[in-house]
C-alpha positions in Angstrom: 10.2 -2.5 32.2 13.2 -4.0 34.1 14.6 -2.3 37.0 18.4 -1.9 36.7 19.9 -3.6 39.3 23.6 -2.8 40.8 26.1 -4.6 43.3 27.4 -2.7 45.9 30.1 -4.7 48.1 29.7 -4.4 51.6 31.2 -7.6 53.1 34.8 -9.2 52.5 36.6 -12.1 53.5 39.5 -10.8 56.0 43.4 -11.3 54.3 45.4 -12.1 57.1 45.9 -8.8 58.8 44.5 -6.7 55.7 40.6 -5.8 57.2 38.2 -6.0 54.2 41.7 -7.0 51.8 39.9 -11.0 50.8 37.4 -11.6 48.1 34.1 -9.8 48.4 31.5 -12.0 50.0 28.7 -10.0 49.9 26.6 -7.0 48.0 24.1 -4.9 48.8 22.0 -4.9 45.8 20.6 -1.4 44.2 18.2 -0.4 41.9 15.4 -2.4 43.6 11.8 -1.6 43.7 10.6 1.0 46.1 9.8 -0.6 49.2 12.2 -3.7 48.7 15.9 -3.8 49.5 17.9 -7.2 48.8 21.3 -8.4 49.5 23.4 -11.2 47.8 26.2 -13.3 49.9 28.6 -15.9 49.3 27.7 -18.5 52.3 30.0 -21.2 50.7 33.6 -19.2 51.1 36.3 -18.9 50.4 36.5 -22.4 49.1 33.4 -22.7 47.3 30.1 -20.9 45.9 26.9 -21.0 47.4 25.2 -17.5 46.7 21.9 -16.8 48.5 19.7 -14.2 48.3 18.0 -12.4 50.9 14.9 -9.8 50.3 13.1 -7.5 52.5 10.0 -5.6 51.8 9.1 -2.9 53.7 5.7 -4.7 54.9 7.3 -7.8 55.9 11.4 -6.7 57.5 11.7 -10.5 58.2 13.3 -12.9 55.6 14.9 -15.9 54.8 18.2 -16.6 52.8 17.2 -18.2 49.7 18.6 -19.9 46.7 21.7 -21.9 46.2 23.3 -20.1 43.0 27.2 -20.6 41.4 27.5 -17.1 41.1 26.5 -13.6 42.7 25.6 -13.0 38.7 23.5 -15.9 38.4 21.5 -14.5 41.9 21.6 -11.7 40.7 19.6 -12.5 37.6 17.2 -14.3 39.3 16.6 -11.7 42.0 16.1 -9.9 38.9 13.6 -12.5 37.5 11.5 -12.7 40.8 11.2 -8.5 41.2 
């Protein structure tokens, strides 16, 4: 079975003097596997989309941003794909 996974926005481009008020940037993704944690982030914006995923496992807290995806759905389905 398929874990359900969820987007939880943590990070936010800053809208002039509005903290947190730009687009969302970056998730925290739930649902993961017990043990893992993952988070999704925009590295291309504002002006264009470069998602990357990062993943931790409790055995190994080091990791890498990976991936070069259009949208933080199309990460999202292959952080998905990978778990």
């Amino acid at each position: 079975m398929l874990d359900t996974f969820t987007l939880h926005e943590d990070a936010w481009l800053r809208d002039g003097p509005v903290y947190a008020g730009g687009p969302v940037i970056g998730y925290r993704v739930g649902g993961m596997p017990d043990g893992k944690t993952a988070r999704i982030a925009n590295f291309g914006a504002p002006n264009r989309n470069d998602w990357r995923i990062m993943r931790v496992n409790a055995d190994n807290p080091q990791s890498d941003w990976t991936g070069h995806y259009e949208s933080v759905e199309d990460a999202l389905a292959a952080l998905q794909q990978d778990s």
